[in-house]
C-alpha positions as CSV (number, residue, x, y, z in Angstrom):
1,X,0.0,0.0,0.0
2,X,1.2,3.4,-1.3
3,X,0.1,6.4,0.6
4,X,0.6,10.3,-0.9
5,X,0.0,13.1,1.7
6,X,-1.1,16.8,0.3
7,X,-1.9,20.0,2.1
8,X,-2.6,23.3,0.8
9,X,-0.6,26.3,2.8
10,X,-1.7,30.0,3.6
11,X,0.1,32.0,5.5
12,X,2.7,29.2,6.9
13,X,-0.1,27.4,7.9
14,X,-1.8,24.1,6.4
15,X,-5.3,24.9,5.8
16,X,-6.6,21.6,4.0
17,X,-4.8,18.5,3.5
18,X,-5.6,14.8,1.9
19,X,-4.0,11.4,2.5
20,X,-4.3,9.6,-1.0
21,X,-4.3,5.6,-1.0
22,X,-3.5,4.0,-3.8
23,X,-4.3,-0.3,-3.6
24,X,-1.2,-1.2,-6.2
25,X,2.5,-0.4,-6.2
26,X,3.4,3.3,-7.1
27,X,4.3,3.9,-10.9
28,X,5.9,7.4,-12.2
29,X,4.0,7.0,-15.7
30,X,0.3,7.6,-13.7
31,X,1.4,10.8,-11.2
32,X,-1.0,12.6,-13.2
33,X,-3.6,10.7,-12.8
34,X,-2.7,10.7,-8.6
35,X,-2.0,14.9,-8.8
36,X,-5.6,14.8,-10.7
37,X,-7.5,12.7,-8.1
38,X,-5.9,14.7,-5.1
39,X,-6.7,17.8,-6.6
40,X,-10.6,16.9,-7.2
41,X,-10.5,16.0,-3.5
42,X,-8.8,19.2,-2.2
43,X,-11.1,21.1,-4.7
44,X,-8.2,22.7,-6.6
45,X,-7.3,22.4,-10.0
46,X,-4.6,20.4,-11.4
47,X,-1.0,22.1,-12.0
48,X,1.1,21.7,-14.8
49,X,4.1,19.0,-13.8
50,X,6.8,20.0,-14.4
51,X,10.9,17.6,-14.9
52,X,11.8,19.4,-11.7
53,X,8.5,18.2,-9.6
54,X,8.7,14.7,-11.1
55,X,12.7,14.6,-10.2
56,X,11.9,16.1,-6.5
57,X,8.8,13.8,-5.6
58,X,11.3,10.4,-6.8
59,X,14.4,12.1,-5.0
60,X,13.6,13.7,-1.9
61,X,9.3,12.4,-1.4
62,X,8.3,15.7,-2.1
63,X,7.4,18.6,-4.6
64,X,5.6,21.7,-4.1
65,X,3.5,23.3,-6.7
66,X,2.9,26.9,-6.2
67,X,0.9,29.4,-7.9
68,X,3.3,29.9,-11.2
69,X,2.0,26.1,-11.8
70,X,-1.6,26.7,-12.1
71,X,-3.0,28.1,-15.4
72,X,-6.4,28.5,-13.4
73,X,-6.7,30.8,-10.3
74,X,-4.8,29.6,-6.8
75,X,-6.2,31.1,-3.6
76,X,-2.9,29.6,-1.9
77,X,0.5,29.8,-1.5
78,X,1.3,26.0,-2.0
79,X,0.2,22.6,-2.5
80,X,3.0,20.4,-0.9
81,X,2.9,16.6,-1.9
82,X,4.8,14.1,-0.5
83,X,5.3,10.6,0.3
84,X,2.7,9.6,3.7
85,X,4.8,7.1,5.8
């Protein structure tokens, strides 16, 4: 079991988070599709991955998106993912 935690900071302070589950073994090829279903459940819209927030999340279990990765509007100063353990 594969868990991905997300929280969505204001201010220095977390003001929504999720704990994603996923039932099979982690796979780089469907982050998207994780990123997408987070999002829906934080009611956010889905960033634009970038190389660097691939390379972060498989290096250090982590990447932040902030609001120069959003097309759409981001009432927050960061949505931090990283690996739940």
């Amino acid at each position: 079991m594969f868990r991905i935690y997300a929280k969505l900071v204001k201010n220095n302070k977390v003001v929504s988070d999720y704990v994603y589950s996923l039932t099979s073994d982690f796979t780089i090829h469907d982050f998207f599709e994780y990123l997408q279903e987070i999002c829906a459940n934080l009611d956010i819209p889905t960033p634009i991955i970038l190389t660097k927030h691939v390379k972060n999340f498989l290096l250090f279990d982590n990447t932040i998106f902030t609001q120069d990765d959003f097309v759409e509007s981001f009432p927050y100063d960061k949505l931090v993912i990283e690996i739940f353990k």
